[in-house]
MARRO-946721 format. One record per residue (C-alpha): x, y, z. Coordinates in steps of 0.05 Angstrom, whole numbers, padded with zeros to 5 digits, always signed. Example, Ala and Ser with C-alpha at 12.3 -4.5 7.8 and 13.67 -1.06 7.14 Angstrom:
# MARRO-946721
+00246-00090+00156 +00273-00021+00143 
***
This chain:
# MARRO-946721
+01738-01202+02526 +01772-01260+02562 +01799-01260+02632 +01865-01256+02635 +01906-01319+02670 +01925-01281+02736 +01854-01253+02737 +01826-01332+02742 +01884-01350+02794 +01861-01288+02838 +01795-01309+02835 +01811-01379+02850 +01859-01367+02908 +01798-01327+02938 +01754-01383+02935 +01798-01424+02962 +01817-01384+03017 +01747-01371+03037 +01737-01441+03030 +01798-01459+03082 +01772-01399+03130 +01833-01367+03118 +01844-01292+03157 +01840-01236+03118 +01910-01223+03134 +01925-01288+03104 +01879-01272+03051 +01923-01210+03027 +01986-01253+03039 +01961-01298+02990 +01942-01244+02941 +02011-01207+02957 +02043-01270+02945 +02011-01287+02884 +02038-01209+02864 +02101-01224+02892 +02102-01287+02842 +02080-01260+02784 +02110-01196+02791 +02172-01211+02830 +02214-01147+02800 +02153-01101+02803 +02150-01035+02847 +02076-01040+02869 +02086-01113+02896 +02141-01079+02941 +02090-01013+02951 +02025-01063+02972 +02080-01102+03022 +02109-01042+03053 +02042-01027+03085 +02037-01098+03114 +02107-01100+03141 +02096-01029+03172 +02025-01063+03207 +02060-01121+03234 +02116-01077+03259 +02069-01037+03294 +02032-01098+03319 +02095-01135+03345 +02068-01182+03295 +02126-01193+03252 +02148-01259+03272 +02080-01281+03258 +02089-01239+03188 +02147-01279+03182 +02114-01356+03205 +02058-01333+03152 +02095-01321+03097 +02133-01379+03100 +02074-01419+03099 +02046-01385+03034 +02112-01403+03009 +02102-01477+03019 +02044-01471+02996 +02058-01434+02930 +02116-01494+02915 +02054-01543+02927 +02004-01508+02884 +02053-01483+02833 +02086-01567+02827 +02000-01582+02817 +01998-01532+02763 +02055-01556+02722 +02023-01625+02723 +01961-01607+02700 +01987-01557+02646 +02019-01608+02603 +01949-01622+02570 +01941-01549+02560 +02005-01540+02526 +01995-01608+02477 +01929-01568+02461 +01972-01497+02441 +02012-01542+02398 +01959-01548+02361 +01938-01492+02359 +01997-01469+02345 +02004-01506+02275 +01937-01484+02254 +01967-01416+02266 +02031-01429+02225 +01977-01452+02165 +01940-01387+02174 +02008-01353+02172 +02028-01380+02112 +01956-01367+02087 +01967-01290+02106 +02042-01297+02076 +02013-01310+02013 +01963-01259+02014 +02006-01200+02038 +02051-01221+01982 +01996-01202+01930 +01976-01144+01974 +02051-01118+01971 +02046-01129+01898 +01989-01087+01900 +02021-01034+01937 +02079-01028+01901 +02046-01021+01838 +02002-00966+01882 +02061-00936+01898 +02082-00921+01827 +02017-00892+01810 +02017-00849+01875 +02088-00826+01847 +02070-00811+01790 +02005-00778+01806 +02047-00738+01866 +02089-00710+01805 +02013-00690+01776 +02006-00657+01842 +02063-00622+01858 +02051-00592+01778 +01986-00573+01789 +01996-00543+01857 +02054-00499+01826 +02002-00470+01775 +01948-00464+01827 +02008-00424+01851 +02020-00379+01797 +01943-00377+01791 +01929-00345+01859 +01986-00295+01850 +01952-00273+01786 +01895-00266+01822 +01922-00231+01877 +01955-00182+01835 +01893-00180+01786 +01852-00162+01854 +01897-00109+01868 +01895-00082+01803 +01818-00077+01802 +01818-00046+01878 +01862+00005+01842 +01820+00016+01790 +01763+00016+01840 +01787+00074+01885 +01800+00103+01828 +01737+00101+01807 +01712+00116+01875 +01745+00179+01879 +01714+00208+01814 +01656+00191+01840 +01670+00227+01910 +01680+00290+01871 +01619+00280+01827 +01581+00277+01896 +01622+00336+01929 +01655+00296+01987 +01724+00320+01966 +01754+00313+02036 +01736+00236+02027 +01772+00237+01961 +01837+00262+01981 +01829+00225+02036 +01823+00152+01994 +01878+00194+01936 +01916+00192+01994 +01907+00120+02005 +01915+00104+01937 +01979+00143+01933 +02013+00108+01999 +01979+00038+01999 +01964+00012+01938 +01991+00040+01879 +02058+00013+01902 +02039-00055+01897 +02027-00050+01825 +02075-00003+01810 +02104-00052+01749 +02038-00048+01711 +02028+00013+01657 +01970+00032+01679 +01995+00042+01745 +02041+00094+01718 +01990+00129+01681 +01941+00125+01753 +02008+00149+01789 +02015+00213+01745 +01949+00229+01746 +01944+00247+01808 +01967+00324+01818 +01921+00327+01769 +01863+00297+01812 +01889+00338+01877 +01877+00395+01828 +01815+00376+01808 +01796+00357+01866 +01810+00431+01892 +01787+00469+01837 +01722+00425+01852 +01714+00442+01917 +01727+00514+01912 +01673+00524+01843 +01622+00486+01895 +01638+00535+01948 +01624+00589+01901 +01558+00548+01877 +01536+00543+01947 +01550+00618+01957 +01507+00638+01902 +01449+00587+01919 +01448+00591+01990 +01469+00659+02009 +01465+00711+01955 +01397+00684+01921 +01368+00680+01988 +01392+00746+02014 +01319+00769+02026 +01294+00719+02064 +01343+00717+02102 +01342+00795+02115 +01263+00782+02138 +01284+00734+02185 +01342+00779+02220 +01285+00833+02222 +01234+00793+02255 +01283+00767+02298 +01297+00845+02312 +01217+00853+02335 +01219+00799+02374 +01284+00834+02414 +01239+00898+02414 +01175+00861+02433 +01214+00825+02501 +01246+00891+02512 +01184+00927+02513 +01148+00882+02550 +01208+00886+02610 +01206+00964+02611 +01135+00957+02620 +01145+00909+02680 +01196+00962+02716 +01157+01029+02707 +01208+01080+02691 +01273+01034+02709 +01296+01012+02639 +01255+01073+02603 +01333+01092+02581 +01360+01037+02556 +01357+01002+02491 +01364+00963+02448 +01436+00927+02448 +01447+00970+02508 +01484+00934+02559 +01432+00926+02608 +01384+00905+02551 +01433+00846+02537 +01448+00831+02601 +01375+00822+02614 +01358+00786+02537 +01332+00709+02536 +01396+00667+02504 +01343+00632+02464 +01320+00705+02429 +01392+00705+02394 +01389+00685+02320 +01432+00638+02282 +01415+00634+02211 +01452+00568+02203 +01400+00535+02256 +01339+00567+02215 +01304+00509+02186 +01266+00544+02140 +01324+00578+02098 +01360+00513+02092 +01429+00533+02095 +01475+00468+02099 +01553+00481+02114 +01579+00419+02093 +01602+00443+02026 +01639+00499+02055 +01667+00450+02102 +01684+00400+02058 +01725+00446+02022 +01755+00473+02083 +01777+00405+02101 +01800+00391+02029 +01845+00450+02018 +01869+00427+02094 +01887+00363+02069 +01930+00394+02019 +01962+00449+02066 +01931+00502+02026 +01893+00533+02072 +01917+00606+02064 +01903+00597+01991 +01834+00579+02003 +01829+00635+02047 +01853+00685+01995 +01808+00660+01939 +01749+00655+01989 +01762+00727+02003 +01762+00752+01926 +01699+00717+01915 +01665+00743+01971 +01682+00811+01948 +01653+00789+01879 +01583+00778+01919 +01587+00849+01957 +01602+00884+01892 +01545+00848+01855 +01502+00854+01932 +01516+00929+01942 +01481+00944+01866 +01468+01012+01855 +01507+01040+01899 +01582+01005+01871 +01564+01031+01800 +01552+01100+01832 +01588+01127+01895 +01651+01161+01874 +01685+01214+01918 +01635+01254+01940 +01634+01336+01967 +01594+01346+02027 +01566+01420+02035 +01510+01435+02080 +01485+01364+02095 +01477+01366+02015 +01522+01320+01969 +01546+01344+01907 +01558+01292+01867 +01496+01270+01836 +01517+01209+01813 +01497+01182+01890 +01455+01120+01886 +01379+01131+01884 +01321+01085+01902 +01250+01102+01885 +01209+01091+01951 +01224+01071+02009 +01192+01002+01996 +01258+00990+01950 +01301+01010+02005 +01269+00967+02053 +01285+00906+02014 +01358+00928+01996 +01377+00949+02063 +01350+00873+02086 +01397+00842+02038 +01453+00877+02061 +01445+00865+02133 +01436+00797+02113 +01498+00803+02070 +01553+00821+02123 +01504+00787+02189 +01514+00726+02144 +01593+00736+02127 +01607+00735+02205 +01561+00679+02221 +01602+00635+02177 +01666+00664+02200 +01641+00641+02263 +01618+00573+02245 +01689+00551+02202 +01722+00582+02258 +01757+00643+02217 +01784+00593+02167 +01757+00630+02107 +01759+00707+02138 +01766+00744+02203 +01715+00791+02235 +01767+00839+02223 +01763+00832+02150 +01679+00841+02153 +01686+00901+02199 +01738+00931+02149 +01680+00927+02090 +01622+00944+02134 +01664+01008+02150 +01681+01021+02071 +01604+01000+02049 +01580+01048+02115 +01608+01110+02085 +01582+01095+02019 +01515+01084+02040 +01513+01143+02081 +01505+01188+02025 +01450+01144+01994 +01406+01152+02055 +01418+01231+02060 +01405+01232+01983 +01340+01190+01995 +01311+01237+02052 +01326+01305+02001 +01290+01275+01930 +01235+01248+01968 +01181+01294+02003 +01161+01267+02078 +01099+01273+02119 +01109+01264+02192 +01081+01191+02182 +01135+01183+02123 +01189+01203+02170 +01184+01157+02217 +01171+01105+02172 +01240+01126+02146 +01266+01130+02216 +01241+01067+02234 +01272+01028+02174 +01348+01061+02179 +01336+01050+02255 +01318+00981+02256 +01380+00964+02200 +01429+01001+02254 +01401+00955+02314 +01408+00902+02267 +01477+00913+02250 +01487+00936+02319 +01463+00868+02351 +01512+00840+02310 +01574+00873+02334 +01593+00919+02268 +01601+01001+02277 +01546+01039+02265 +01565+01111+02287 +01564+01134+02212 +01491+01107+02192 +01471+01142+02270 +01485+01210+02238 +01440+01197+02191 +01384+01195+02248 +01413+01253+02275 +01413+01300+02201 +01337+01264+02199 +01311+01301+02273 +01343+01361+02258 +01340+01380+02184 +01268+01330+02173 +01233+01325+02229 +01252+01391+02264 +01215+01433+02215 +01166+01387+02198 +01144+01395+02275 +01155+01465+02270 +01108+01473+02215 +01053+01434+02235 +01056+01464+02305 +01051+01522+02272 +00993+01510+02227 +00954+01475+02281 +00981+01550+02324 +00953+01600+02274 +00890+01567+02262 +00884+01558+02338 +00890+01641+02337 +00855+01659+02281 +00788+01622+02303 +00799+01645+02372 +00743+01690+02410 +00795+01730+02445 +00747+01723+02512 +00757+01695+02576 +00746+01617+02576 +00681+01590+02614 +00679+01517+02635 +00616+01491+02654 +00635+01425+02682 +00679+01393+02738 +00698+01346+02666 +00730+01407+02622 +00756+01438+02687 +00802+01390+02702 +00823+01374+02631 +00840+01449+02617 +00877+01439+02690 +00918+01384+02672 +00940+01410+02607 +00956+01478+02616 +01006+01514+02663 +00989+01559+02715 +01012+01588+02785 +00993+01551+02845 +00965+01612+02877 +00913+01628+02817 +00846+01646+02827 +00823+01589+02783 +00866+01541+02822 +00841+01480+02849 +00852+01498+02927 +00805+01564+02908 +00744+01536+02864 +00682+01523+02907 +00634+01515+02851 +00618+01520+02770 +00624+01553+02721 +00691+01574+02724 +00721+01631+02681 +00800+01635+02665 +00839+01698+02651 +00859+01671+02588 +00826+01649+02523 +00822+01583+02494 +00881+01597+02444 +00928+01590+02509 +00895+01512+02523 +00913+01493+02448 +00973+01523+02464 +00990+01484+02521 +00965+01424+02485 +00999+01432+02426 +01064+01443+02455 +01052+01377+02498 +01036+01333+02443 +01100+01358+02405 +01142+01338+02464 +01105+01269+02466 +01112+01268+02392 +01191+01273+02397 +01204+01230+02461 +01157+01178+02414 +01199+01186+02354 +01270+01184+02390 +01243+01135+02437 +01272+01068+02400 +01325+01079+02360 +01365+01140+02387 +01421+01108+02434 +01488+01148+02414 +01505+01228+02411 +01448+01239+02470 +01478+01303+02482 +01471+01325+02409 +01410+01293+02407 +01381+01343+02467 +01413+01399+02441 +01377+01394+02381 +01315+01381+02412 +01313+01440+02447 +01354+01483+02409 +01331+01466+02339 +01251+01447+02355 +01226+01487+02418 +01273+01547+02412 +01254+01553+02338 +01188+01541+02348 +01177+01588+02400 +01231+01635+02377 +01219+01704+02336 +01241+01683+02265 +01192+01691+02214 +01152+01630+02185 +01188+01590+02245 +01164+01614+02307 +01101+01633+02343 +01129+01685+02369 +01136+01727+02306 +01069+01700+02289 +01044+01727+02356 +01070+01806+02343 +01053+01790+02266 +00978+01773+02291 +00981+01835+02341 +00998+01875+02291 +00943+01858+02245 +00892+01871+02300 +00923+01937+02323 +00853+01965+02315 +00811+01910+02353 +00814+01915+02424 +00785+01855+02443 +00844+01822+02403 +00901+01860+02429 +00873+01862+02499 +00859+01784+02510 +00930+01770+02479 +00958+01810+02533 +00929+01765+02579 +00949+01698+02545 +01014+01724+02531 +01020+01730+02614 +01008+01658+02613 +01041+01644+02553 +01111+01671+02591 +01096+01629+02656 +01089+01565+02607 +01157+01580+02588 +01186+01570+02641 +01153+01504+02662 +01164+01473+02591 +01241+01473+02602 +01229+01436+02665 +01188+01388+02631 +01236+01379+02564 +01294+01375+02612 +01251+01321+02659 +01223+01276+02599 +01288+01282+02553 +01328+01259+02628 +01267+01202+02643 +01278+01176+02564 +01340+01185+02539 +01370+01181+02615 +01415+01250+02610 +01375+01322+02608 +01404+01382+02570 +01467+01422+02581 +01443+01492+02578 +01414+01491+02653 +01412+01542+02694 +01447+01548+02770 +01380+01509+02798 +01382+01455+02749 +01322+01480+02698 +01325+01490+02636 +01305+01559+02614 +01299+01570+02544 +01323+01628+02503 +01237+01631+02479 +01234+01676+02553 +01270+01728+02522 +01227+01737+02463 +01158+01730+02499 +01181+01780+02541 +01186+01822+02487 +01130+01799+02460 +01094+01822+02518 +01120+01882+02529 +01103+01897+02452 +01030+01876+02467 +01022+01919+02528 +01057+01978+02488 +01001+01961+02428 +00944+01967+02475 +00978+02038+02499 +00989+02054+02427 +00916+02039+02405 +00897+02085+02475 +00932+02139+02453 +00913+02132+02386 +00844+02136+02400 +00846+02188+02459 +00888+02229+02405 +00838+02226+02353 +00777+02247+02404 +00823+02305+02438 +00831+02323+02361 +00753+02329+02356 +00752+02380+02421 +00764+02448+02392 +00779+02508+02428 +00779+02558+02382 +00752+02628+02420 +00792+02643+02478 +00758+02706+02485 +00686+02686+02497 +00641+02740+02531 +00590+02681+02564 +00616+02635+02617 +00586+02562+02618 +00553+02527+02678 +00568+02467+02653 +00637+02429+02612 +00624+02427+02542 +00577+02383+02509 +00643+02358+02467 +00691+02347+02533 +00631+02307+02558 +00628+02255+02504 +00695+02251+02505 +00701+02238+02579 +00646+02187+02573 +00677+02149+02513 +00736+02144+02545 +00699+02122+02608 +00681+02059+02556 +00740+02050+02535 +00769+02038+02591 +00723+01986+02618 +00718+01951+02552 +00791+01941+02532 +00823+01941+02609 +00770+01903+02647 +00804+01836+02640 +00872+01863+02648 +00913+01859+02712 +00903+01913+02759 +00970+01939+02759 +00965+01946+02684 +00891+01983+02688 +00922+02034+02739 +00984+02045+02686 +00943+02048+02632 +00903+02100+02658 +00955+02139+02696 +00990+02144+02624 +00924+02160+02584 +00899+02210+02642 +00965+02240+02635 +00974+02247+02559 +00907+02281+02564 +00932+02327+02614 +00991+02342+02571 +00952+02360+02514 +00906+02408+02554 +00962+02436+02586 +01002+02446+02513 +00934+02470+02494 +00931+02522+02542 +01005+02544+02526 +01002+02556+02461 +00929+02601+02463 +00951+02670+02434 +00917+02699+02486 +00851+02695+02526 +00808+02725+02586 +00781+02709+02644 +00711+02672+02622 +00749+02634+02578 +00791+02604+02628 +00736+02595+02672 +00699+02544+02616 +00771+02513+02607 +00769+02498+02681 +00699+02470+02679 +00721+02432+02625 +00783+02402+02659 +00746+02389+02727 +00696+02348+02688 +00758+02309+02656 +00789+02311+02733 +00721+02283+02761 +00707+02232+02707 +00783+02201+02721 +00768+02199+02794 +00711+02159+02790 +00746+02109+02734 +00802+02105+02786 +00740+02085+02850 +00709+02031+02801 +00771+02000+02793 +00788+01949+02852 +00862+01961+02852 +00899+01992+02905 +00882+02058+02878 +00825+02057+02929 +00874+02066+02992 +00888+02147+02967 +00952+02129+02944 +00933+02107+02883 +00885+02164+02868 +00932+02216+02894 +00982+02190+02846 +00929+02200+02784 +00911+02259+02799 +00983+02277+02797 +00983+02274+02728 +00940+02337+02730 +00970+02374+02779 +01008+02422+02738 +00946+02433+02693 +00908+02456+02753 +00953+02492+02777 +00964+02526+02709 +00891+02547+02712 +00891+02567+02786 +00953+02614+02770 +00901+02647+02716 +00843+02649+02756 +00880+02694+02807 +00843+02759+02816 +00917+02791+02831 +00980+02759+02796 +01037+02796+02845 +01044+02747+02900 +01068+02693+02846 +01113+02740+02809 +01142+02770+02887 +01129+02722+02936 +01163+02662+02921 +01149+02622+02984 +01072+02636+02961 +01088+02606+02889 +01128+02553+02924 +01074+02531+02962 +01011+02536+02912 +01057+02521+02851 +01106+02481+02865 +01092+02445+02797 +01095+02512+02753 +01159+02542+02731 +01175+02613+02736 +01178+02626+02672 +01123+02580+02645 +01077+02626+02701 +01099+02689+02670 +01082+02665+02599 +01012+02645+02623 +00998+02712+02657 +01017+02754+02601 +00971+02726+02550 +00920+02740+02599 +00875+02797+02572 +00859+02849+02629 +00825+02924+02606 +00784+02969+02649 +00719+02943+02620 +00731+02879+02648 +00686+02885+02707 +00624+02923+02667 +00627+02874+02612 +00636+02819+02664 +00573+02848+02705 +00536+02866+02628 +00555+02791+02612 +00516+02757+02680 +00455+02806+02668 +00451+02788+02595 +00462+02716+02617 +00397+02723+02664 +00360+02746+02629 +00376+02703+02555 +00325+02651+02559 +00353+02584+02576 +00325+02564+02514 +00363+02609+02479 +00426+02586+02519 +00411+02505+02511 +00393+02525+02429 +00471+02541+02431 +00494+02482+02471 +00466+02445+02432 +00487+02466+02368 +00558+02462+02389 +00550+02392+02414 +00512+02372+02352 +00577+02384+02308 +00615+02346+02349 +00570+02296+02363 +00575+02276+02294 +00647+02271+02287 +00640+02223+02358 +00587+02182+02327 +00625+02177+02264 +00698+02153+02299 +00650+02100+02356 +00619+02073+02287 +00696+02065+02260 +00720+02034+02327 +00662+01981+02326 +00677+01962+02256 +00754+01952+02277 +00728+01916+02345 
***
């Protein structure tokens, strides 16, 4: 680019400045003035001299400012008049150039000339083509409407298309959703086209398709996911149910006897239950149960305000499932009669084991557990809790029936039972856990203990009873070992003072008062109690009270009770009485039966303790001191009494039969004896054996009755026998009293080898009471003179007190007295000396033989019925 002209003069100024030595004052001067001539009118030339002026000003230079610039003026004329001479040649030379630029400019005349030629010819074609344009831009126009529109119509077609295909795939909520879009957005802006119209009315139908969809898919899902898979999920609640037992279990276990009772669904037992032990089918991945079809058509019948109607249908079709879920029992439970725990109608439901019932009661629990468990997870959209606890009560008292119907065509075992028990019990703590009423199924438990189990017990406590009895040895039991002895210790009940008590054994072998029927006794009776507490010990939560009442009222009353083919009791005095004759029996039950009547006692106390430890309330019927005593007390009593009255009964029996065997028949013999008759001496020493055979095991205070009353019957019947004799003499009454004093001597020394308190004299005196008035019957007869008793009555007070007056008088006058009394008396000792003895022992003997027999005969018949 060239340098401009006051570029060059700048530069040359500076050079010459430089050249002159000019100041650099005068320097800027020079370059101002140079501004100041070229650019006289310009605003920086007065800007660049302000600064200069205000310098000089400050340096009291402005005169010399002023000297300076007038200088540079004279200077500028001088250069400028140099200039304009030495320009001329430079102007002559832009004249020329000047001319060749006028013949380029006429050149470039020429040739803009064409080029406007050009351009106007351009011009017409651009007009013409712009018309081209502006048509073609009008159509591109109408072109991009259609399009737009065209678009619009396929997008319309598209959702459309989309929204059949939403139903197809079951997402209705998204298809009234994008109906609703359709509807609002873009129908409208093809509204003009027919097919519009026909999209426009078609879609009520589509919202009705749409719910009619979603509701036949609910029903679908119902059918797939719940009712065919009923079963499975029934197993699954179950297990879940063991688990709940399992952790239970395993806490009660941990705290002794703290939780023993409490269970299951109890509040403590919830209180105390892992969160993660709660079951929710929806979160079981192995049932695969997927809500989002019943919530898609929740939210569809949402989107169309029709919730209630959803709600209603829902609930008819659920009722659909329960009738077709409930099968036998809808077909079959009508109104029903109950009588006696029996049901009338026999049209009651009926499954054929209990392996049938096991799976229908799953799918039921599964049926209504499920039916809340969605009410939960839709949030009572489709039904309330209130509706499934008003069908769970209406199916409850249908299947009621079905149970009780169940438990009479079927016969139980013991196992059976509680397999029964354990299947209705797990289904009500199923149920239970799940918040529905269960009060009507409980009775069924309850009719199940006491019309089931109750004499099932009975029975085999019975059967295991009897055969204890009837293989008994009726003796004393013997332990040999320290082993047995404390097993027979801590099963059966006894007094803390007993002879065979811990605190008084020093050594082995011990012997017990009672038999070993009394230990399976105790045993048995401890094992039914276990047997119960085991059986009630899970399931039982409700009607406790009931539940006790039963237990003691229907099980251990009964079973110890009096009626026959129940209780032991009858088949005590039923026993007794078939063993009347055997005195080892009757004696040895006397015995156990002593224990048997203390063991009643403590097993109230225990019923009451274990029923109070397990079910955590004890029984109502206690007595003033908080123990139970059972109505069974009463009866063994009895029973007792009727044992001790049996072993008196046999006595006198057999004391009757041997008095019958001593004869007096000549009560005017002419010999006296020296001796009691052979016959009164058997019978004295038989009844010795007696005695010591069926009383030595018996308590003392029952020996010394027993032979107060048998020494006394005996006395009785000598005495009767003595009052009704016709008649008889003095030698006759003489033998009777030898006879009697051997009787009198023989009781005596029963009464000394007894070691009862008949040893102090008062016992003795009091059995020899029983023959007072005998003797003194016979000492009134052996009186050589009879008036002192008939006038002195301080005499007959004082010798006999025990005789009446009038009996005496009776006695005397049979008494044979003649004159030849004496002579015959004196005739009778002198013939008596002088009879051989053999000939005296020959008639002894023959009068003992007879009778002999007849006691050999009757010891042979009282073995036999030993």
């Amino acid at each position: 680019m060239a340098p401009s002209v006051s570029n060059i003069a700048d530069t040359d100024i500076q050079d010459r400045s430089l050249k002159a030595g000019k100041t650099p004052l005068e320097n800027l001067l020079i370059r101002d003035d140079d501004i100041f001539q070229t650019s006289l009118n310009s605003d920086d030339y007065l800007e660049s001299l302000a600064p200069i002026i205000k310098d000089a000003l400050k340096s009291n230079g402005l005169s010399n400012l002023i000297n300076n610039l007038n200088d540079i003026v004279k200077n500028k004329d001088e250069e400028l008049t140099d200039l304009s001479l030495s320009s001329t040649q430079d102007i002559n030379s832009c004249i020329d150039s000047i001319d060749k630029i006028h013949i380029d400019s006429s050149d470039l005349n020429r040739g803009l000339q064409e080029v406007s030629t050009f351009l106007n010819k351009s011009v017409y074609e651009l007009i013409s083509r712009k018309k081209n344009l502006l048509k073609s831009k009008e159509l591109n126009s109408k072109i991009n409407e259609t399009t737009v529109v065209l678009n619009l119509c396929i997008q319309v077609l598209e959702i459309t298309n989309r929204i059949h295909e939403l139903i197809k795939q079951n997402k209705y909520f998204s298809a009234l959703k994008l109906l609703d879009e359709l509807t609002n957005i873009h129908l409208p802006k093809v509204e003009n086209f027919s097919f519009a119209v026909k999209i426009y009315d078609s879609i009520p139908l589509l919202r009705k398709t749409i719910k009619d969809e979603s509701f036949d898919n609910l029903c679908k899902w119902l059918s797939t996911n719940i009712e065919r898979k009923l079963y499975d999920i029934g197993t699954s609640v179950f297990e879940n149910l063991y688990d709940l037992q399992d952790n239970w279990n395993s806490i009660k276990k941990k705290n002794g006897s703290t939780f023993l009772s409490h269970k299951i669904n109890s509040p403590v037992e919830i209180a105390m239950r892992d969160p993660a032990l709660n079951y929710n089918i929806m979160s079981d991945k192995s049932l695969n149960i997927d809500l989002s079809t019943v919530y898609y058509a929740i939210l569809a019948y949402q989107t169309l305000n029709e919730s209630e109607t959803l709600s209603k249908m829902y609930h008819r079709e659920w009722l659909k499932k329960y009738n077709r879920v409930i099968y036998p029992i809808t077909s079959s439970v009508r109104t029903s009669t109950f009588t006696s725990n029996k049901y009338a109608d026999s049209s009651v439901a009926e499954f054929s084991d209990i392996h049938n019932l096991d799976e229908y009661l799953k799918k039921i629990s599964a049926f209504f557990i499920v039916d809340k468990q969605i009410n939960l997870a839709t949030k009572f959209e489709l039904r309330s809790n209130k509706n499934s606890d008003d069908l769970w009560e209406s199916y409850a008292s249908k299947l009621k029936p079905v149970l009780i119907k169940f438990l009479e065509t079927h016969p139980f075992n013991i196992d059976e039972l509680n397999d029964f028990k354990d299947l209705v019990g797990n289904f009500i703590q199923t149920m239970e856990n799940n918040e529905f009423r269960v009060t009507e199924i409980y009775d069924v438990l309850v009719i199940l203990v006491k019309e089931y189990l109750a004499p099932e017990l009975i029975q085999q406590f019975r059967f295991d009873f009897l055969e204890s009895i009837q293989s008994d040895h009726y003796m004393p039991l013997v332990v040999q070992d320290k082993v047995d002895y404390d097993n027979v210790m801590r099963i059966c009940w006894y007094r803390e003072d007993a002879s065979f008590a811990p605190a008084n054994v020093r050594s082995m072998p011990i012997s017990f008062p009672f038999s070993e029927d009394y230990v399976h006794f105790c045993l048995g009776i401890r094992s039914l109690l276990e047997d119960l507490i085991s059986f009630i010990g899970q399931h039982y939560s409700y009607e406790l009270n009931d539940l006790n009442n039963i237990i003691v009222e229907e099980i251990f009353e009964k079973v110890l009770g009096d009626e026959k083919n129940t209780g032991i009791a009858y088949d005590l005095q039923d026993f007794i009485n078939k063993n009347l004759s055997n005195k080892e029996v009757i004696s040895q039950s006397y015995t156990n039966l002593e224990y048997y009547l203390f063991s009643i006692y403590e097993i109230g106390k225990l019923v009451n303790r274990r029923l109070k430890l397990y079910n955590g309330i004890g029984t109502n019927n206690i007595d003033s001191n908080g123990t139970l005593t059972l109505k069974a007390i009463k009866h063994f009593t009895k029973l007792r009494k009727y044992a001790e009255d049996s072993i008196f009964n046999m006595v006198d029996d057999k004391v009757r039969e041997l008095l019958d065997m001593v004869e007096y028949d000549d009560w005017y013999p002419s010999i006296a004896n020296h001796e009691a008759n052979f016959s009164v001496k058997d019978f004295a020493l038989f009844l010795e054996n007696l005695f010591t055979s069926i009383f030595a095991s018996l308590p003392s205070s029952f020996r010394t009755l027993g032979l107060f009353r048998s020494y006394d019957f005996i006395a009785q019947h000598f005495l009767t026998t003595l009052k009704e004799a016709e008649g008889y003499n003095k030698v006759a009454i003489d033998n009777f009293d030898l006879d009697v004093r051997h009787l009198e001597d023989s009781m005596n020394a029963l009464s000394k080898s007894e070691n009862t308190d008949l040893n102090d004299g008062g016992g003795t005196v009091s059995l020899q009471s029983t023959f007072t008035e005998l003797r003194q019957c016979i000492d009134l007869l052996k009186l050589d003179n009879f008036d002192d008793f008939k006038k002195n009555p301080s005499f007959r007070t004082r010798k006999f007190d025990r005789v009446k007056y009038e009996d005496g008088l009776k006695l005397i006058s049979k008494m044979h007295i003649d004159d030849g009394d004496a002579s015959n008396l004196s005739g009778a000792d002198e013939s008596f000396n002088n009879t051989s003895s053999h000939s005296v022992n020959d008639q002894q003997s023959i009068l003992s033989s007879a009778t002999a027999s007849k006691f050999a005969q009757f010891g042979n018949r009282f073995k036999s019925g030993s």
